[in-house]
C-alpha positions as CSV (number, residue, x, y, z in Angstrom):
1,X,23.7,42.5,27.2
2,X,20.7,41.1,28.7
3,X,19.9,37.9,26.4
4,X,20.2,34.5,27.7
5,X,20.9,31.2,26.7
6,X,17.6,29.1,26.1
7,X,17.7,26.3,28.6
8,X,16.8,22.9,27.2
9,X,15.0,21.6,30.1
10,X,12.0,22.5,32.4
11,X,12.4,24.0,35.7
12,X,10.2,21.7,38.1
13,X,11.5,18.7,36.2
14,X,15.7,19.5,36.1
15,X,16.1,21.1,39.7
16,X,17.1,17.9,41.1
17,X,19.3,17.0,38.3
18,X,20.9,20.0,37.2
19,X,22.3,20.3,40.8
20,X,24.2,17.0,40.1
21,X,24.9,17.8,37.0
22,X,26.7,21.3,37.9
23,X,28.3,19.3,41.0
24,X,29.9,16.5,38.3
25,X,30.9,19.4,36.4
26,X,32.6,20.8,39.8
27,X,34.3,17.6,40.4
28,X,36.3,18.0,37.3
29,X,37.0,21.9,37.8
30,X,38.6,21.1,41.1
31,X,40.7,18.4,39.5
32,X,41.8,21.1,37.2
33,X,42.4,23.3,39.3
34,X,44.3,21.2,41.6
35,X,47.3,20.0,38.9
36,X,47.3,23.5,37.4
37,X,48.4,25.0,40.9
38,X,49.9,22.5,42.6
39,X,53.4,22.0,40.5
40,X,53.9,25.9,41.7
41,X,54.5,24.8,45.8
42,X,56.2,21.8,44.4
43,X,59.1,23.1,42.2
44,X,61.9,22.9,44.3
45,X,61.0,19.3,45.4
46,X,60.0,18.5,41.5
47,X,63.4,20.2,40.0
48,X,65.4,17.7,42.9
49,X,63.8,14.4,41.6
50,X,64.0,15.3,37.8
51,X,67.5,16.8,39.0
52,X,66.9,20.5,37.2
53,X,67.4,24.1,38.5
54,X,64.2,25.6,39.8
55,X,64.0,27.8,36.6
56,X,63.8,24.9,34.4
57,X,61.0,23.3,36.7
58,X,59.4,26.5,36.4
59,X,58.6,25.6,32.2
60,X,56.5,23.0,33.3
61,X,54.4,25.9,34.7
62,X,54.6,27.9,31.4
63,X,54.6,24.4,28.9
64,X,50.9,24.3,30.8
65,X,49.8,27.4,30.0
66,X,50.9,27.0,26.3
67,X,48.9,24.0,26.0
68,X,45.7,25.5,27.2
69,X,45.8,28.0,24.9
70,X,46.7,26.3,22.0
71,X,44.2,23.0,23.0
72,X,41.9,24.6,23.9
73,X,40.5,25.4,20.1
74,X,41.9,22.6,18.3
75,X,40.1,20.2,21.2
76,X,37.1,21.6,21.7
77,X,37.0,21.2,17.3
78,X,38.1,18.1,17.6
79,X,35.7,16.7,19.7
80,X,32.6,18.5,18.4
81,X,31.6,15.5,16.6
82,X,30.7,13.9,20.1
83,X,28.0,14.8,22.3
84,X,28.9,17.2,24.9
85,X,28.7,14.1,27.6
86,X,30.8,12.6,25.9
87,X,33.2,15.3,25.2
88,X,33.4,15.9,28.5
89,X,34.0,12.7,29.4
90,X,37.2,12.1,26.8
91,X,38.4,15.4,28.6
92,X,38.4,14.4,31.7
93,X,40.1,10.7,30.5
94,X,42.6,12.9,28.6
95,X,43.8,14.8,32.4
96,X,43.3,11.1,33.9
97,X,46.1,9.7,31.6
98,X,48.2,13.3,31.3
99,X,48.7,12.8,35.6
100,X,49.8,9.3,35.6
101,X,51.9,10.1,32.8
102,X,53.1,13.0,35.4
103,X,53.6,10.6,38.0
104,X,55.4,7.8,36.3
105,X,57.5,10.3,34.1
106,X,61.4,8.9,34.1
107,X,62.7,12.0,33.6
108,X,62.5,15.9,32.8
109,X,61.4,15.8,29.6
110,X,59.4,13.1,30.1
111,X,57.7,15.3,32.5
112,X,57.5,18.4,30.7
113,X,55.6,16.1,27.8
114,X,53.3,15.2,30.3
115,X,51.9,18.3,31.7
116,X,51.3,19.4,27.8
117,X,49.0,16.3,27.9
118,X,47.5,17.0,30.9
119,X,46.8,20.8,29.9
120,X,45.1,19.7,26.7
121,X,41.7,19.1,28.4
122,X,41.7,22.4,30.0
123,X,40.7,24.9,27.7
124,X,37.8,22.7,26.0
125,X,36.7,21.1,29.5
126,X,35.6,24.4,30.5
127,X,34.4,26.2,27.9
128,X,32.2,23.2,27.0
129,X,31.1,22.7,30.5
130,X,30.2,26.0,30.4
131,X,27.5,25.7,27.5
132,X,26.4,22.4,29.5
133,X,25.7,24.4,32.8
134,X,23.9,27.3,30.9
135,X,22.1,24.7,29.4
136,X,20.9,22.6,32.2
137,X,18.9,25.7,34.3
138,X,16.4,28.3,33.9
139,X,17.7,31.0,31.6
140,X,17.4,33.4,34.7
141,X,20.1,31.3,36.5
142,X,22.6,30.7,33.9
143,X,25.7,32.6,35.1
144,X,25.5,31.6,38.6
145,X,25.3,27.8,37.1
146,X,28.6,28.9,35.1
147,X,29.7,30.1,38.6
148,X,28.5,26.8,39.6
149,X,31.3,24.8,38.0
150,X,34.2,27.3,38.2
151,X,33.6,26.9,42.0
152,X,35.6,23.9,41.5
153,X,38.4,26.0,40.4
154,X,38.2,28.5,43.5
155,X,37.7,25.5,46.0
156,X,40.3,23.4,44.6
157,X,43.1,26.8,45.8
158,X,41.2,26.5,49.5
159,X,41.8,22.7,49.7
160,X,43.1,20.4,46.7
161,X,46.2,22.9,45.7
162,X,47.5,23.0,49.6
163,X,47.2,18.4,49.8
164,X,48.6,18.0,46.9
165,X,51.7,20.2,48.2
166,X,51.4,18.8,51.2
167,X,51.1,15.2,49.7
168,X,54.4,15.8,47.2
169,X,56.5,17.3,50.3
170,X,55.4,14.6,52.9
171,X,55.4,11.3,50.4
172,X,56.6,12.9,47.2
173,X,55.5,14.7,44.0
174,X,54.9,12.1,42.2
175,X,52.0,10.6,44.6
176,X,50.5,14.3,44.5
177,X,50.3,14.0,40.6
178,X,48.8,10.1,41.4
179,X,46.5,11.3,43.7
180,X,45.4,14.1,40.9
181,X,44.7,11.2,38.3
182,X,42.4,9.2,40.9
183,X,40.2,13.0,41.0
184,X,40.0,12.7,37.4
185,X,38.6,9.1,37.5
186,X,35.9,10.2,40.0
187,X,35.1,13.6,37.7
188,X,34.6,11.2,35.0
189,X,32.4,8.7,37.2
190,X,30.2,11.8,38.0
191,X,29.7,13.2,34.7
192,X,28.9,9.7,33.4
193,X,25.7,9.2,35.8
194,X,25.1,12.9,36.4
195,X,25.1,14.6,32.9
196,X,22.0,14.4,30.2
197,X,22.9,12.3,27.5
198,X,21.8,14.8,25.1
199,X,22.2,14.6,20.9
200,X,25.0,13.4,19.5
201,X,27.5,16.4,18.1
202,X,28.2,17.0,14.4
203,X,31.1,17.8,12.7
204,X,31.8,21.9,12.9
205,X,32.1,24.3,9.9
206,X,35.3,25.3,11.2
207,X,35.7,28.4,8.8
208,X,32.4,29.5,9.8
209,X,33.0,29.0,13.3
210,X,36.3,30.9,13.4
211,X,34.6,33.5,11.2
212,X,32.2,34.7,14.4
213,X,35.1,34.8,16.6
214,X,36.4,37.9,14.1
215,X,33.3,39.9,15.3
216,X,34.4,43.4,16.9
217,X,31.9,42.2,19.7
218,X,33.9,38.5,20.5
219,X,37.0,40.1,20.5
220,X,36.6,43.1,22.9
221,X,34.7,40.8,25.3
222,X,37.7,38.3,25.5
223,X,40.1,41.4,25.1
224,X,38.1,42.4,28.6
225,X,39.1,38.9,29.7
226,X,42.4,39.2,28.8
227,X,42.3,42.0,31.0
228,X,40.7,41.2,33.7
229,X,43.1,38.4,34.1
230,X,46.1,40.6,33.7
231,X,45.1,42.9,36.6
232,X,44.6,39.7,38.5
233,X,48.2,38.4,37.9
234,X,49.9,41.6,37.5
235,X,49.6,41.0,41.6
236,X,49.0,37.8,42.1
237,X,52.2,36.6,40.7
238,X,54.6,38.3,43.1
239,X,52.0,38.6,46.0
240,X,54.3,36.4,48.0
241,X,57.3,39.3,47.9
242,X,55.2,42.0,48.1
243,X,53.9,41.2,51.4
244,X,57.4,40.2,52.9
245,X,58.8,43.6,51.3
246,X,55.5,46.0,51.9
247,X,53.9,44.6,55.0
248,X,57.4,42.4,56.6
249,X,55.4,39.3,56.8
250,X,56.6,36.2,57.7
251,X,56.2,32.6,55.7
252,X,53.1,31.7,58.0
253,X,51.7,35.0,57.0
254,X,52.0,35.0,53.3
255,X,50.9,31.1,53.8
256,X,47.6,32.9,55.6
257,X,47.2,35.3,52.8
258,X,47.5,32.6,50.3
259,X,44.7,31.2,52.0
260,X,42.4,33.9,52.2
261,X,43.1,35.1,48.6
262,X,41.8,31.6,48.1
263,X,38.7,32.2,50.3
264,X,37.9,35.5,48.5
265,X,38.0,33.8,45.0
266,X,35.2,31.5,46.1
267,X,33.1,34.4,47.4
268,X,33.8,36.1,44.6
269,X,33.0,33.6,42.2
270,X,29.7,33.3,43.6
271,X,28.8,37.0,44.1
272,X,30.0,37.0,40.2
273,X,27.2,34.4,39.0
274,X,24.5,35.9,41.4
275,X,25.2,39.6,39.7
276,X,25.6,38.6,35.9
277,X,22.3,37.0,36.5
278,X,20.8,40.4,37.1
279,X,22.8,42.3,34.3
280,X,26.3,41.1,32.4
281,X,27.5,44.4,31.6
282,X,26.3,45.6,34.9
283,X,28.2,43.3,36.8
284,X,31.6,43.0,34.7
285,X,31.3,47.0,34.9
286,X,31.1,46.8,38.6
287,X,33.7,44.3,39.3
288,X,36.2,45.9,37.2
289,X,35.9,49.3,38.8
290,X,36.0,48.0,42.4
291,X,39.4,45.9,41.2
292,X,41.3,48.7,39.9
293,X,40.0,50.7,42.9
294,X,41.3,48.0,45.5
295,X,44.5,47.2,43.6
296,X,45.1,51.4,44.0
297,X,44.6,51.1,47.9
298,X,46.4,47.8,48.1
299,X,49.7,49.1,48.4
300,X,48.6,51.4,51.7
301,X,46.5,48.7,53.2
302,X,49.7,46.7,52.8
303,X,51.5,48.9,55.8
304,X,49.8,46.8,58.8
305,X,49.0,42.9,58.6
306,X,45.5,43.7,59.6
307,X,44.6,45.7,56.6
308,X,47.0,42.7,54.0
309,X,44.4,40.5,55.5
310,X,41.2,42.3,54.8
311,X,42.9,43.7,51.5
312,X,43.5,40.3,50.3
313,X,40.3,39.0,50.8
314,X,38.6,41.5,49.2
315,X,41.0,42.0,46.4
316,X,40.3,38.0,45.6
317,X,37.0,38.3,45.7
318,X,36.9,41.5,43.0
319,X,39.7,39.6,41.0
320,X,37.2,36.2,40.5
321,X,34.0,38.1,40.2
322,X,34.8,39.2,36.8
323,X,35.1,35.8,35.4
324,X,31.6,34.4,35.1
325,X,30.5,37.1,33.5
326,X,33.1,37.3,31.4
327,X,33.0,34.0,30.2
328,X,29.0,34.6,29.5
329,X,30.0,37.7,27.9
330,X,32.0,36.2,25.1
331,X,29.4,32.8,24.8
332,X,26.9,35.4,23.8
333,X,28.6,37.7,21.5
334,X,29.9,34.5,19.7
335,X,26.1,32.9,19.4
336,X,26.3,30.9,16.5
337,X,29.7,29.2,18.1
338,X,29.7,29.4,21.7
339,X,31.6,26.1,22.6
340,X,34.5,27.5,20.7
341,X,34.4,31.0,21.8
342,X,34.2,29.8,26.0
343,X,36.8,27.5,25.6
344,X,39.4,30.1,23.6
345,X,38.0,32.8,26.6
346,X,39.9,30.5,29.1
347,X,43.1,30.6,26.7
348,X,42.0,34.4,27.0
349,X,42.2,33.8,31.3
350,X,45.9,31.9,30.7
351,X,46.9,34.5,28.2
352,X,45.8,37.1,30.6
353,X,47.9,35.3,33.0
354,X,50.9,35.7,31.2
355,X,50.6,39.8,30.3
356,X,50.1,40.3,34.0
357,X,53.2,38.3,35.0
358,X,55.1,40.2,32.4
359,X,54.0,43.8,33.4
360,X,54.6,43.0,37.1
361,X,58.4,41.7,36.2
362,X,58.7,44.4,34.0
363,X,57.7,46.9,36.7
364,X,59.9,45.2,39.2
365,X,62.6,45.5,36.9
366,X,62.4,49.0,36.4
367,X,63.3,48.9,40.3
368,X,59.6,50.4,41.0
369,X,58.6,48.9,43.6
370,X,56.0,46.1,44.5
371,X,53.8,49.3,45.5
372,X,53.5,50.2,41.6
373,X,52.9,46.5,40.8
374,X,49.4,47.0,41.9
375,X,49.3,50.4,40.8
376,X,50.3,48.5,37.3
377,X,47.1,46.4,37.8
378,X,44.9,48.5,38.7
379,X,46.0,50.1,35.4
380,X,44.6,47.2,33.6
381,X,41.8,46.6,34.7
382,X,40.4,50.1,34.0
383,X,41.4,49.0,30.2
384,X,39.3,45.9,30.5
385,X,36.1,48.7,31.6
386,X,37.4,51.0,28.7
387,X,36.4,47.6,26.5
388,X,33.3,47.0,28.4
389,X,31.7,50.0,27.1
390,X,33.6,50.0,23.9
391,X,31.7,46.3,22.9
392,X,28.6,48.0,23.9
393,X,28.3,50.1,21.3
394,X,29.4,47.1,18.8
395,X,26.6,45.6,19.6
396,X,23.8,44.8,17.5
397,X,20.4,45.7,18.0
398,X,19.3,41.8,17.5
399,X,19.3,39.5,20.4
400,X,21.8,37.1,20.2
401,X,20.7,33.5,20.5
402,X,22.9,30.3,21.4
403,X,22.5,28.0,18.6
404,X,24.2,25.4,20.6
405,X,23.3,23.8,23.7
C-alpha cells in the first residue's frame, strides 16, 4: 500500500507551521494520554477517597475504555459538521470539562460518570487529528507526522502519567485530575493559534460512510490493529507480576521497567512513522514479526535483570511501532471516509487492549505461567501479519485517494 494522502499545503510555505501545528496536536495527545494512564497508579488512593474496593475503582479503568470505543464513531459523526479546528477544539473542551468533573466528583458514581465524559474525546481527537497531520506535510512525510502527534501519547507514559501519580499520592487524586484539566486548556490554546482554519465541515452521509467501513480491506487492516494491540497487552497488562515472578525484581525494578517500556514506546513510535514513510505494508510486516519474535524470547531474557531491561525496551519499542502504520493503514483502505475509519481504529487499539487483557488472565488462569503470557502474545501478533497479507490481496488495483482532508 504505497498511496498517500494529498497534502493541502506547499512544502516551502507549511514547514514552519506544520511543525506547530503537529506540536498543538501533541499537546493534546499527551493530555490524553496522561488521564488515560494515570487513574491505573492511583486506584488504591482513588478507591479510599470514593470509599470503594480496588476492584470497583478498577471500572473506572474499563468505563474509559467503553467510552472510547463507543464515542469515538458517534463523536467524530457528530462533529463532522464543524471544521476539523474546530472539532478539535470542542474535543479537547469536552476532556477539559470531563477532568474537572473528575476532580470535583462527590462521589463514586459521580466519578465513574466523569471518566465516560472525559473518554468521549478520545477516539474522535485522534483519529481526526490524524487526517489533520497527514494533511498538513508533504505526502512523503505523512506517517511520521501521524507519529508526530501520537508522540504525545508515548511521552505523556515517560513524564505526565508518573506526576500525575505522583501529584494524586503527594496532594491527592483529585489535584492530579485538576492538574489534567489545566493540560487540556493549554492543548486547546495551541490548537486555536497553531492549526489552519481550513473549510468548514458538512454534515456526513452516515450510511455511506459506515458502508466503506464494511470493505474486506477496512476491516482486516483494523482486525491487524486489533491485533497488534492484543499482543501488546496480552504482556503489558501483567508485566508488573511477571517480572517479580520470572526475573524476582523488586518494586524499584518493575518501577525501572515501567520506565523504559515507556522509553521504548517513544522510540518506537518514531522508528514507526519514519518506516511507513518508506512502505506501510513493509513496515507493519516488519514490526509485527520482530514483536512476536521478542515476545517468544521474552520469557528467557526474563531470567537476569540485565536482559528484563534490554528486553523491555525493545519489546516497547516493536509493541508502538506498529501503530502509525496501522492507523495509516486503515485511513487509506477507508478513502472515501477516513475521519471515521481512524478514529473507530483507536476503538480498534482499546478493543485490542481488552482481548489481550483477557487472553493473558485467561492464560494465567489456566495456572500457565507468566512465561506463556508472552508466548500467548507473541501468538497474536503473528495473526495480525497473517491479516497483513491477507488485506493485500483484497486490495484493489486503483489507488485509493483521501477525499477528506
Amino acid at each position: 500500500m504505497n498511496t498517500q494522502i494529498p497534502t493541502s499545503v506547499s512544502t516551502a510555505a507549511a514547514a514552519p507551521s506544520a511543525r506547530w501545528a503537529l506540536f498543538a496536536l501533541a499537546i493534546g495527545a499527551f493530555g490524553i494520554g496522561t488521564t488515560e494512564f494515570s487513574p491505573m497508579g492511583l486506584l488504591p488512593v482513588i478507591a479510599e477517597g470514593v470509599d470503594v474496593s480496588i476492584p470497583a475503582a478498577g471500572l473506572l479503568i474499563s468505563a474509559y475504555a467503553i467510552g472510547v470505543m463507543a464515542g469515538a464513531p458517534v463523536m467524530t459523526l457528530a462533529f463532522s459538521r464543524f471544521g476539523k479546528r474546530t472539532a478539535l477544539i470542542l474535543l479537547m473542551a469536552i476532556f477539559t470539562i470531563g477532568n474537572l468533573m473528575s476532580a470535583l466528583a462527590p462521589g463514586y458514581y459521580t466519578l465513574l460518570f466523569a471518566r465516560l465524559v472525559t473518554s468521549l474525546n478520545h477516539g474522535a481527537f485522534f483519529g481526526l487529528g490524524a487526517v489533520v497531520a497527514a494533511s498538513v506535510v508533504p505526502k512523503e512525510k505523512q506517517a511520521s507526522a501521524v507519529a508526530a502527534m501520537f508522540m504525545g501519547l508515548t511521552i505523556a507514559n515517560i513524564g505526565g502519567v508518573p506526576t500525575a501519580t505522583w501529584v494524586g499520592q503527594q496532594i491527592g487524586w483529585r489535584m492530579a485530575f485538576a492538574g489534567t484539566a489545566l493540560i487540556g486548556i493549554v492543548a486547546i490554546m495551541a490548537l486555536y493559534f497553531a492549526l489552519p482554519k481550513g473549510k468548514r465541515g458538512t454534515m456526513p452521509n452516515v450510511r455511506q460512510e459506515l458502508r466503506v467501513l464494511t470493505r474486506p480491506a477496512v476491516l482486516l487492516a483494523m482486525a491487524t490493529t486489533v491485533m497488534g494491540a492484543g499482543a501488546m497487552f496480552t504482556l503489558y497488562t501483567y508485566v508488573a507480576p511477571a517480572l517479580e515472578t520470572l526475573t524476582g525484581a523488586s518494586g524499584r525494578f518493575v518501577t525501572f521497567g515501567l520506565a523504559l517500556i515507556g522509553v521504548g514506546f517513544t522510540i518506537g513510535n518514531w522508528l514507526g512513522g519514519r518506516l511507513a514513510d518508506w512502505s506501510l505494508d513493509g513496515a507493519t510486516k516488519i514490526f509485527l514479526v520482530a514483536l512476536a519474535v521478542i515476545m517468544f524470547v521474552l520469557p528467557f531474557a526474563f531470567s537476569t535483570h540485565t536482559g528484563a531491561a534490554l528486553g523491555l525496551l525493545f519489546w516497547g519499542a516493536a509493541a508502538f511501532a506498529i501503530v502509525p502504520p496501522v492507523q495509516m493503514r486503515v485511513m487509506l483502505a477507508a478513502s472515501e471516509a477516513p475521519g471515521l475509519a481512524s478514529s473507530i481504529n483507536v476503538g480498534a487499539f482499546n478493543l485490542g487492549n481488552a482481548v489481550g487483557a483477557a487472553i493473558g488472565a485467561g492464560v494465567i488462569s489456566m495456572g500457565l505461567g507468566y512465561a506463556f503470557v508472552s508466548f500467548a502474545g507473541g501468538l497474536l501478533a503473528a495473526a495480525g501479519l497473517l491479516m497483513v497479507f491477507a488485506g493485500r490481496k483484497t486490495e484493489s488495483a486503483a489507488t485509493p485517494v483521501l477525499q477528506e482532508v
